[in-house]
C-alpha positions as CSV (number, residue, x, y, z in Angstrom):
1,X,-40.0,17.6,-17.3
2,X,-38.5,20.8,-18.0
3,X,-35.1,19.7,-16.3
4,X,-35.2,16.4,-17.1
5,X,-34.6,18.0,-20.5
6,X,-31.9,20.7,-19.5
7,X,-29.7,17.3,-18.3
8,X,-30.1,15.5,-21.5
9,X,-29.2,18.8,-23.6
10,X,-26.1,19.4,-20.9
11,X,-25.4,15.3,-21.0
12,X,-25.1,15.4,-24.9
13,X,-23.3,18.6,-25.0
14,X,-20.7,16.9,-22.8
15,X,-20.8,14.1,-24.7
16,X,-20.2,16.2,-27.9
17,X,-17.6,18.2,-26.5
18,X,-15.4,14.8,-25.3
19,X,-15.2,13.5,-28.1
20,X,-14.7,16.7,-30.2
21,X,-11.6,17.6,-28.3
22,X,-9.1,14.7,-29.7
23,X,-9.8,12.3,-26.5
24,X,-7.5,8.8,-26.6
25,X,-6.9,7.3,-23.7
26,X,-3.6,7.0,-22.4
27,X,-3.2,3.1,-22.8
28,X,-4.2,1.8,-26.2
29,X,-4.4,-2.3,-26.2
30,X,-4.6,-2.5,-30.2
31,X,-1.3,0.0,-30.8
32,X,1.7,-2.1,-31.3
33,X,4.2,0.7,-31.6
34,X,3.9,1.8,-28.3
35,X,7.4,2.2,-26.9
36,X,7.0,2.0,-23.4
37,X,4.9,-1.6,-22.3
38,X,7.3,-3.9,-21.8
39,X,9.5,-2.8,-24.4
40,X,12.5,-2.2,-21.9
41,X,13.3,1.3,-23.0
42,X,13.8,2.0,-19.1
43,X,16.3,1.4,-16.6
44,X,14.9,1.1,-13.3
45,X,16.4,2.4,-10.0
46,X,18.5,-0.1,-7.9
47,X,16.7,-0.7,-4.8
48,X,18.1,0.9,-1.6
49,X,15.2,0.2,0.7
50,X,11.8,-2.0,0.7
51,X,9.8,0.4,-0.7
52,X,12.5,0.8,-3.4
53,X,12.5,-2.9,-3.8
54,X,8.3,-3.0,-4.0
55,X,8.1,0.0,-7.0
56,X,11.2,-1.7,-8.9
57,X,9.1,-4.9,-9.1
58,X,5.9,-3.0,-10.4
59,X,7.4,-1.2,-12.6
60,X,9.5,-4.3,-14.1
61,X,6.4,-5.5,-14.7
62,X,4.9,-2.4,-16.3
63,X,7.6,-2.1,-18.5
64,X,9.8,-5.0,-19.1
65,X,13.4,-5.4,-18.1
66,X,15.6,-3.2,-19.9
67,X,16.8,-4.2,-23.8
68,X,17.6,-1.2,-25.4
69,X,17.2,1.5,-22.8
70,X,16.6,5.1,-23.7
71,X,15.7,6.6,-19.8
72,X,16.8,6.1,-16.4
73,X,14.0,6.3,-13.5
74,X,15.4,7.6,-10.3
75,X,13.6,7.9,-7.3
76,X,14.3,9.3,-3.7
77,X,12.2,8.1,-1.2
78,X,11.3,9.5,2.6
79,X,8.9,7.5,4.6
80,X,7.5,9.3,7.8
81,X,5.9,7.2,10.3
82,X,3.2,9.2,12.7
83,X,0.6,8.1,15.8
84,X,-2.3,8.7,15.3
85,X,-5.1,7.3,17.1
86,X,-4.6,5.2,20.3
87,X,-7.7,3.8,22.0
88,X,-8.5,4.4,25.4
89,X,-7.5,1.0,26.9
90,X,-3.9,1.9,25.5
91,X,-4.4,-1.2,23.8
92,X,-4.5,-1.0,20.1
93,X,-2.3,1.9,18.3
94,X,-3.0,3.2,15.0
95,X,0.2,4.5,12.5
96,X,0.0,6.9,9.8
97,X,2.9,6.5,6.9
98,X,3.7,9.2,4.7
99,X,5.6,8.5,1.9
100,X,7.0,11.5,0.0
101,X,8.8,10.6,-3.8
102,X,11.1,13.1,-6.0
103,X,10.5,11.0,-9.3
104,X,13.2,12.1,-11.9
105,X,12.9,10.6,-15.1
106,X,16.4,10.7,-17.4
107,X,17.3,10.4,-20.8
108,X,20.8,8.4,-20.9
109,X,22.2,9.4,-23.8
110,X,22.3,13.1,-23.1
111,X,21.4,12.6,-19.0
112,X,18.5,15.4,-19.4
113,X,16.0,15.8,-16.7
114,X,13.0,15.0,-19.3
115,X,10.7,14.6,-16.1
116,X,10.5,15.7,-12.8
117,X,7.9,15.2,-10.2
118,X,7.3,15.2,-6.3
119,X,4.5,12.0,-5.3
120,X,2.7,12.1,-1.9
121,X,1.2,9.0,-0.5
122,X,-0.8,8.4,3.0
123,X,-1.5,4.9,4.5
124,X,-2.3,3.7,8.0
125,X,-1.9,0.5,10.1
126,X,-2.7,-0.5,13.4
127,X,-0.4,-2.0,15.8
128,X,-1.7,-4.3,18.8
129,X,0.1,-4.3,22.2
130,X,-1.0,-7.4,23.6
131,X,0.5,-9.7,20.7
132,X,3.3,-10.1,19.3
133,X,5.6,-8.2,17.0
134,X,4.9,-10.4,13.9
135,X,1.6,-9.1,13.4
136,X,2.3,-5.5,13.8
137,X,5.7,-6.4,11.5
138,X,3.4,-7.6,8.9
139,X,0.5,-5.3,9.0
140,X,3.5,-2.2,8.8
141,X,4.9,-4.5,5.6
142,X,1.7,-4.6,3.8
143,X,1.5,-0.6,4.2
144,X,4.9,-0.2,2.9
145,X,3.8,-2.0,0.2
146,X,0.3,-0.4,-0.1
147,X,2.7,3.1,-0.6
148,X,4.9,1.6,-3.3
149,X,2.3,-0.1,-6.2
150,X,0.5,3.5,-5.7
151,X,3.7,5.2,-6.0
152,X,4.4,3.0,-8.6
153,X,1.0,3.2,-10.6
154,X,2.0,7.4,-10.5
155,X,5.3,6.8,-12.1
156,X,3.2,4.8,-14.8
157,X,0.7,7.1,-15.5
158,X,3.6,10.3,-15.9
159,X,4.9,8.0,-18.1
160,X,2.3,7.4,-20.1
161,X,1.2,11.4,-20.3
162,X,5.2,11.9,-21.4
163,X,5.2,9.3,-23.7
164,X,1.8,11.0,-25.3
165,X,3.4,14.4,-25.3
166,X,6.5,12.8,-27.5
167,X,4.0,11.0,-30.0
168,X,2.0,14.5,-30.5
């Protein structure tokens, strides 16, 4: 009984203390002067590679194609692929892909570094021997793309903290 009191004093202390600080969440459905969804204050980096290709796309669709730009994304990409596991029949082989990001995020008018970050991101496939090369093409594909959207929902959330920071 005792404790069963302690977690409701501690819960509604938490609760207090949330609250209290100035919480807001980063996305706010009902503000209509956000400058950043689909606004096209951004100019997106120019695709050099798939992976490229897959973030571009997200983040068009994040933020709109570009109208009245105010920042340039640039991204440099380097995709690792490692073994991993390969069962004891030799058989089926499993692939580790590391995707490692330097994010820069440029104002064009002045071409400041406003934001600079390094993204790590880990996925796996598995690769059959006794099939063909489609499957194993595809399954490495939908990793690649895996990597990107969460390389992409990243971006997107720096984004959104920066774009909190300039409203504060």
């Amino acid at each position: 009984m005792l404790f069963y009191k302690r977690i409701k004093l501690i819960a509604g202390f938490s609760f207090f203390l949330l609250f209290g600080c100035g919480y807001s969440p980063l996305i706010d459905m009902n503000q209509t002067n956000s400058f950043m969804l689909d606004k096209g204050q951004f100019i997106i980096l120019s695709p050099k590679n798939d992976i490229d290709f897959y973030v571009r796309e997200k983040l068009l669709s994040d933020f709109g194609f570009p109208k009245n730009p105010k920042y340039r994304i640039e991204l440099e990409n380097k995709l690792v692929r490692k073994k991993s596991i390969v069962t004891e029949k030799n058989d089926i082989i499993r692939y580790n892909l590391i995707l490692t990001s330097h994010f820069k995020l440029k104002e064009i008018r002045t071409n400041n570094v406003v934001l600079l970050k390094k993204f790590n991101s880990e996925t796996s496939f598995s690769a059959s021997i006794n099939i063909t090369g489609f499957k194993t093409e595809v399954a490495k594909d939908n990793a690649e793309k895996r990597l990107a959207y969460d390389l992409a929902e990243e971006i997107r959330k720096e984004i959104l903290v920066f774009q909190k920071g300039l409203i504060n």
